[in-house]
N, C-alpha and C positions, 0 to 999 in steps of 0.2 A: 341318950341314944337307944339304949337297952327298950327302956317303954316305949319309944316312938317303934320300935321293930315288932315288940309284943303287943300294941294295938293295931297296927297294920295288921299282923299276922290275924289276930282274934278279930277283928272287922274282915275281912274278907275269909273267913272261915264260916262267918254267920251270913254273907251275901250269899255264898254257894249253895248254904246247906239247902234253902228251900227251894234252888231252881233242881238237886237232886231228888227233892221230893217229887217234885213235879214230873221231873223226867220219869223216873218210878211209876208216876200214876196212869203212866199209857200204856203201860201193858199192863198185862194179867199175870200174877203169878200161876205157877200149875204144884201144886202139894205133891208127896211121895205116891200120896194114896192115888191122886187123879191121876199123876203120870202112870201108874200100873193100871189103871184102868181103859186108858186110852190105848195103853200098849196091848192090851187085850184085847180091846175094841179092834183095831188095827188090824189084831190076826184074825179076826172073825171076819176082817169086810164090811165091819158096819160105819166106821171112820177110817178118814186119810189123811195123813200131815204129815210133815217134813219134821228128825228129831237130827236138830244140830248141833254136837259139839263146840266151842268153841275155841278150844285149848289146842295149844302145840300138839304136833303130830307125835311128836314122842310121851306126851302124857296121856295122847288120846291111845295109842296101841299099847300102856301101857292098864287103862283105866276106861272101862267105856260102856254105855248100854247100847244091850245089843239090837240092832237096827236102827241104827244113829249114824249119821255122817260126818267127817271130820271139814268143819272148815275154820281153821286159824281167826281169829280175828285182827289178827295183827298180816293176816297175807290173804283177808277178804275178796280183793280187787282179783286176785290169781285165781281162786276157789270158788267165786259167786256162780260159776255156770251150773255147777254141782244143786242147784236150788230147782233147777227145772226153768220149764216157761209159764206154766200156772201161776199168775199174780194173784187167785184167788184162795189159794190152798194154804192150809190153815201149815205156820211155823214156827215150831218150840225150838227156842235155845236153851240149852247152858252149859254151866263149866265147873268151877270149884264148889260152889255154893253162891246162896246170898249172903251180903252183910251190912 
């Protein structure tokens, strides 16, 4: 019974991982270097984008870059107005990190 659970497990460990890659591959990552440059860009007026937090409200007022907006991802559906009505303007997320 033990190996029939730990090839289940290990067989759909290895289905997921490449549909994560995949999902991964439609966005763009943005580096530490680019985000300080777009945030600079930003304050000059030469680019506009939207920087969203992702994280709870209490980690976000606890930790946060500044001219970011907070919207949960987990209370999305509450917070999406916060995005604007521009479907064309450029929007960076994040949160902890990647891993």
């Amino acid at each position: 019974m033990e190996k029939i659970f730990f090839f289940v497990v290990c067989y759909c460990l290895l289905l997921l991982t490449p549909f994560t890659v995949l999902a991964l591959e439609r966005f763009d990552l943005v580096t530490t270097r680019e985000m300080k440059q777009l945030l600079e860009e930003r304050e000059k007026g030469l680019t506009d984008f939207i920087l969203v937090n992702t994280l709870d409200e209490m980690i976000y007022r606890d930790s946060y870059i500044p001219g970011s907006i907070n919207i949960p991802l987990s209370r999305f559906d509450a917070f999406n107005h916060r995005l604007g009505t521009n479907k064309d303007k450029l929007i960076i997320t994040y949160c902890m990190g990647y891993r």
